[in-house]
C-alpha positions in Angstrom: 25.4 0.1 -115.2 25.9 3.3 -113.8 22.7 2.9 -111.5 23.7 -0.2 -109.6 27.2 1.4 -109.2 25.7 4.3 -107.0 23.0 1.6 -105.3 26.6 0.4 -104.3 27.9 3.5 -103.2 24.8 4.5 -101.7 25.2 1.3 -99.7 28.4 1.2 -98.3 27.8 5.3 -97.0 24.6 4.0 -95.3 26.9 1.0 -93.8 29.4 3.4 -92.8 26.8 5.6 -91.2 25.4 2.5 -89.5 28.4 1.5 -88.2 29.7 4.9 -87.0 26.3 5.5 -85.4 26.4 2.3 -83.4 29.8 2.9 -82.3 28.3 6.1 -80.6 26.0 4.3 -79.3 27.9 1.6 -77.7 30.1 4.3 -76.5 27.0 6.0 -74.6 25.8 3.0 -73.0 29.2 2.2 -71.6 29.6 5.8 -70.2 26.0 5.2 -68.7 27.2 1.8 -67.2 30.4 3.3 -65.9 28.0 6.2 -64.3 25.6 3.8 -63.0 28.6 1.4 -61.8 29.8 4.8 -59.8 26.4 5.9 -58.5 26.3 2.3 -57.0 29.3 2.9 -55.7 28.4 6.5 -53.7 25.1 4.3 -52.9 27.2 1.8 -51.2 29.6 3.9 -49.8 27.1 6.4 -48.7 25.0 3.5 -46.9 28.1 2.1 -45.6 28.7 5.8 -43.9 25.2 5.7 -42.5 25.9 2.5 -40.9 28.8 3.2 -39.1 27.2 6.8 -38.3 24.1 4.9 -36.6 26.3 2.3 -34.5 28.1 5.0 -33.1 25.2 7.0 -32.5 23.7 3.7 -30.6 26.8 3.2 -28.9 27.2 6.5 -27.5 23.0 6.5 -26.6 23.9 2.9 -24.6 27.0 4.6 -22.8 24.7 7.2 -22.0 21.9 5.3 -21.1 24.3 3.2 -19.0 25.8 6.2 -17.4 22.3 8.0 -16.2 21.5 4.7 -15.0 24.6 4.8 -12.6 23.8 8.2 -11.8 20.2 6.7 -10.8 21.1 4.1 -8.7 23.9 5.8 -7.0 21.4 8.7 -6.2 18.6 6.0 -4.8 21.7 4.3 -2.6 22.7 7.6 -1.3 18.9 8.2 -0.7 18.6 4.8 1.0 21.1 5.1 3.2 20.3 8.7 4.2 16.9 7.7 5.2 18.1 4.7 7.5 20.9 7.0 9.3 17.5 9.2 9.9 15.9 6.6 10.4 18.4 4.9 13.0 19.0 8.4 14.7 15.0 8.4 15.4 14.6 5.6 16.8 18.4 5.5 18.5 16.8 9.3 20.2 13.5 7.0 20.9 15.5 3.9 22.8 17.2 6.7 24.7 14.0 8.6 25.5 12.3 5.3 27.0 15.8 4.4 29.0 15.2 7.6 30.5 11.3 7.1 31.2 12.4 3.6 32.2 14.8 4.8 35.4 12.4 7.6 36.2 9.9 5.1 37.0 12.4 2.9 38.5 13.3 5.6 40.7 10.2 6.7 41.3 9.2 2.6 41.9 12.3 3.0 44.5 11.2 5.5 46.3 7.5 4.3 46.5 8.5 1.1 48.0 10.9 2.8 50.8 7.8 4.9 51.3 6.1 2.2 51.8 8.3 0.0 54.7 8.5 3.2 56.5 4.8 3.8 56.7 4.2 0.1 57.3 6.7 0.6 60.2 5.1 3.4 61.2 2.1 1.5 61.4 3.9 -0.9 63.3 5.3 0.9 65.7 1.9 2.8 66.6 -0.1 0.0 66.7 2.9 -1.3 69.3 2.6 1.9 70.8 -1.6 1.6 71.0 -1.3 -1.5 72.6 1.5 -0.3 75.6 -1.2 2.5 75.8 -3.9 -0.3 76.4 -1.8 -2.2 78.3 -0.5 0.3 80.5 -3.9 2.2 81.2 -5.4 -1.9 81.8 -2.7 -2.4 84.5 -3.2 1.7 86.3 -7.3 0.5 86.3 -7.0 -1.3 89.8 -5.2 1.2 91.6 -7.0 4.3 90.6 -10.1 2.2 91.7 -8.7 2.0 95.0 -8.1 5.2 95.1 -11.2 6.5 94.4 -13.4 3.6 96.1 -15.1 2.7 92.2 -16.2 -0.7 92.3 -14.8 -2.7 89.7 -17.4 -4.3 88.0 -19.0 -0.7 87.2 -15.8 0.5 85.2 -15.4 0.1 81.5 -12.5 -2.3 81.1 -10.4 -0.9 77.8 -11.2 -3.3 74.4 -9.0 -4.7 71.7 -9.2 -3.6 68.5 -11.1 -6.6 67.1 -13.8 -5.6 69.4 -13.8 -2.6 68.4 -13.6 -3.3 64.6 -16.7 -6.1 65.1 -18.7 -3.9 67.0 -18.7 -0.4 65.1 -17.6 -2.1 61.6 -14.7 0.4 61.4 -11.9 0.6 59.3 -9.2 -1.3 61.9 -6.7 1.0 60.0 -8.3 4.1 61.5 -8.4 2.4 64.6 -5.5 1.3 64.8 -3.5 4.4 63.4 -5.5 7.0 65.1 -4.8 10.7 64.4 -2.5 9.0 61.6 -5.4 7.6 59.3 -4.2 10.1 57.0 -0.6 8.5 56.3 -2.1 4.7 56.1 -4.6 6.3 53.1 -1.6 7.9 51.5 0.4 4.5 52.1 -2.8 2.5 50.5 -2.5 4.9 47.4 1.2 4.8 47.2 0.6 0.7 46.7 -2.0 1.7 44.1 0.4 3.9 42.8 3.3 1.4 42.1 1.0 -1.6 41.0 0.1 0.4 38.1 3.6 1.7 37.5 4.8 -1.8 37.4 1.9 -3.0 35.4 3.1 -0.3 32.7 6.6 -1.4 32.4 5.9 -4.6 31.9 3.1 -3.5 28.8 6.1 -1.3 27.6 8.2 -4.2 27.2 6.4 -6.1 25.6 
């Protein structure tokens, strides 16, 4: 008998130990699950953090971005509209420039053109003046033939101009103007002159 009694005892000390041993061990694994339950927690927490850390950083990079950008465009309009005042200024100091040119040849068309009506009246008045000459010296022929007992038919009656002109092939402006040839080439020129000033104008207005 007394050998099954201390199997018994033997047992029930190993059951105790058993039991006391997986108490511990139930106790450990819920401390690991409550330490793995708070390490998820920091996890998530921590992550959380990150998150909020990263949409502010992205919202303060937009703001940024969006600032420079108005910085950018404000700089290019300013730029812009620097250029066309410059721009407007040259070519306002241009339009006045050619207003300028444009009344200096004006003028200077003016005063070609008055230059002109008093040359051609010059012109006019000695080629009046020629032909008083002729007529004059045509009418004293007769009597300083009596005078001086020529006969008529010997003596060189004075010719027009067109005879003149046909005969010799002259110029009829250096016939007619005499001494004064001169002042018609300088009139000739001056109409040179103002046919290319007008042809000018009219290419520099178009």
């Amino acid at each position: 008998m007394a050998p099954a009694a201390n199997t018994a005892r033997t047992r029930r000390a190993s059951g105790s130990a058993n039991h006391a041993n997986s108490d511990s061990d139930s106790d450990g694994y819920q401390e690991r699950l409550k330490e793995a339950e708070a390490a998820r927690l920091r996890l998530r927490m921590a992550t959380e953090e990150r998150d909020k850390k990263r949409k502010a950083l992205a919202t303060a990079y937009r703001r940024s971005l969006s600032t420079i950008q108005d910085r950018i465009q404000r700089s290019i309009s300013k730029y812009q509209k620097l250029h066309s005042a410059i721009h407007m200024r040259r070519l306002k100091r241009l339009e006045e420039a050619v207003n300028i040119r444009d009344g200096k040849l004006e003028a200077i068309t003016t005063r070609l053109v008055d230059l002109q009506q008093i040359m051609l009246n010059h012109g006019v008045q000695l080629h009046a003046l020629y032909e008083g000459r002729r007529t004059d010296v045509t009418a004293l022929i007769p009597e300083a033939q009596k005078k001086s007992g020529v006969d008529s038919n010997k003596v060189v009656q004075p010719r027009s101009i067109l005879e003149e002109v046909d005969e010799h092939r002259v110029d009829p402006i250096r016939v007619v103007l005499g001494s004064d040839y001169l002042a018609a080439t300088r009139l000739i020129r001056c109409d040179r002159v103002i046919w290319a000033i007008r042809r000018r104008s009219q290419k520099s207005r178009f």
